[in-house]
N, C-alpha and C positions, 0 to 999 in steps of 0.2 A: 686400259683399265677402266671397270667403268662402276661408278659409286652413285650415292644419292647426297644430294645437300638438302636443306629445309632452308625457305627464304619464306620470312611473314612477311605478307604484304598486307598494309592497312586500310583496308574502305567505307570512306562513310557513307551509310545507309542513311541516316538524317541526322537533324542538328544535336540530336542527345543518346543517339545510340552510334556505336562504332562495332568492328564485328573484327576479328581478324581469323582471317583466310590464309592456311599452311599450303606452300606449293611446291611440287618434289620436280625437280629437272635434273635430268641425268648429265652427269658430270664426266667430263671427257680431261684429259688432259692438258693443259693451256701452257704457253711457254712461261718460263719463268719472269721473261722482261713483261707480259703480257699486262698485268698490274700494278701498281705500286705495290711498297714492302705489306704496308697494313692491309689491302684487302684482299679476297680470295677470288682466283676466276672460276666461272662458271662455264659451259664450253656446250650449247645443244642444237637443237635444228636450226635456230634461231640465229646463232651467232656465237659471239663470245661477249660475258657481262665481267665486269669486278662489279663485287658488292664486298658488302663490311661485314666479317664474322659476328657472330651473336654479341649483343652486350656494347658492340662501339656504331659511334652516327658520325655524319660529318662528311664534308667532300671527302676527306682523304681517313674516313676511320678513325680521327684523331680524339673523339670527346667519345666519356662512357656514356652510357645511354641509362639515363634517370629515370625513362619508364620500366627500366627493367624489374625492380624491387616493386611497383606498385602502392606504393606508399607514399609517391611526391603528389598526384590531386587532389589526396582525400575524397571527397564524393563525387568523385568524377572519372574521366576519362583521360588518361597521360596521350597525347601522339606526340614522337620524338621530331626532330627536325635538324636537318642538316648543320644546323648550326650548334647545334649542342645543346641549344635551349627550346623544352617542351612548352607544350601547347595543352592546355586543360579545357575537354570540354566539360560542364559541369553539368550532373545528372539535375532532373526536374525537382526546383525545389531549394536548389543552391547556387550559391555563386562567389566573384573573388576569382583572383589569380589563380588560387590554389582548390578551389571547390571545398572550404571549408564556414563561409559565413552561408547560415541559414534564411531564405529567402524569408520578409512576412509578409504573406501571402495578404492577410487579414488586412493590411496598408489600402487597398484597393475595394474593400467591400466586398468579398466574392458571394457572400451567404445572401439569402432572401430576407426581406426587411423582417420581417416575425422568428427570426434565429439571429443568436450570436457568434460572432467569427472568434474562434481563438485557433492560435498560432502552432504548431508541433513543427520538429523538427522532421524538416523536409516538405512537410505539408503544412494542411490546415482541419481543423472540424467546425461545423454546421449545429447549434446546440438550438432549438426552440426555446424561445423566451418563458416562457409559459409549464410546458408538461415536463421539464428537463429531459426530453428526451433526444440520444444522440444518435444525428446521421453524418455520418461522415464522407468526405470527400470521396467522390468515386473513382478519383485517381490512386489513391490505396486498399479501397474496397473493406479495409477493416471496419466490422460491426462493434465499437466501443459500449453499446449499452450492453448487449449481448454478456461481453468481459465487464460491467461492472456490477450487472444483477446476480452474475454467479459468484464475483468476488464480496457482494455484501450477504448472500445466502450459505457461503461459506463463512465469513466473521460471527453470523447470526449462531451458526450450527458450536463453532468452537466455543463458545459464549455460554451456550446452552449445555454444553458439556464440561465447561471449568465451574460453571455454578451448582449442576448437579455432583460434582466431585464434593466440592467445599461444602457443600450440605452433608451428607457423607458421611464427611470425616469430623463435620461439629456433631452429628447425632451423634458419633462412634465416641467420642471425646465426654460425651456427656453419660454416655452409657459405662463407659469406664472409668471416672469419676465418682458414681455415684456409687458401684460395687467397693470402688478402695472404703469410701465411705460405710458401707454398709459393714465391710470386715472388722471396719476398726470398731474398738470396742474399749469402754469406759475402763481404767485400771483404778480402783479404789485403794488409797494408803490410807490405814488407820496410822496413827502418831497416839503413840503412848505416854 
């Protein structure tokens, strides 16, 4: 009988990128003593492997595997390890057991003396002392002045239109006012 199994194998490319590579080996039949109870054989041109079904690590299969959910590094990279306890590498920019405290980058001076260093999560920006103008790190490539001349050109526009509204509606206020006024009319009682 002959099936397919999937076995991730994990390699690292460098110190903050990890990549993982699916490999399909054809599965042959394996005696039953051939493994222990917890893991499955594998059976190809190669030879005969046990390895551990999806979800468990461990010499013998025994521990779940904590990278499975993707939520134990936080901003990082989980690799499982035999022992049951993961390994985080943490993406650029963070650090901590877990990849959740935010590097400052700004601790070090990265900017040129004529700009100011401030901190963001993950990164940093590059401000000119001088013109406010922002260049930002070109390890995230985002152009921040770009996003905040449209967002103060946009507050400008909405501003300019809640003031021509309220003008509007005090002309209109005053226009209809002045008509009640106009209809009313003086009632004379003579008193006898």
């Amino acid at each position: 009988m002959n099936c397919f199994v999937f076995i991730t194998v994990v390699i690292f490319a460098s110190l903050h990128q990890v990549s993982t590579t699916l490999y399909t080996f054809p599965l042959r039949t394996c005696h039953a003593t051939s493994c222990s109870s917890n893991k499955v054989c594998i059976h190809n041109s190669n030879g005969r492997f046990c390895v551990c079904p999806l979800g468990k690590v461990g010499s013998e299969c025994e521990f779940d595997d904590p990278c499975l959910n993707r939520g134990y590094c936080g901003d990082g990279y989980c690799i499982s390890s035999d022992m049951g306890v993961p390994e985080c590498i943490c993406k650029p920019g963070y650090q901590g057991q877990y990849c959740t405290e935010d590097i400052n980058e700004c601790k070090h001076n990265p900017c040129p003396s004529n700009q100011r260093c401030y901190n963001t999560i993950g990164s940093f920006l590059c401000i000119r002392r001088r013109s406010h103008m922002v260049h930002p790190h070109p390890r995230n490539g985002t152009n921040y002045s770009q996003t905040f001349f449209f967002s103060v050109g946009l507050m400008c526009l909405f501003l300019c239109i809640i003031i021509s509204l309220l003008t509007v509606c005090a002309k209109l206020n005053l226009v209809r006012s002045s008509r009640i006024n106009d209809k009313v009319t003086p009632q004379v009682v003579t008193i006898a």
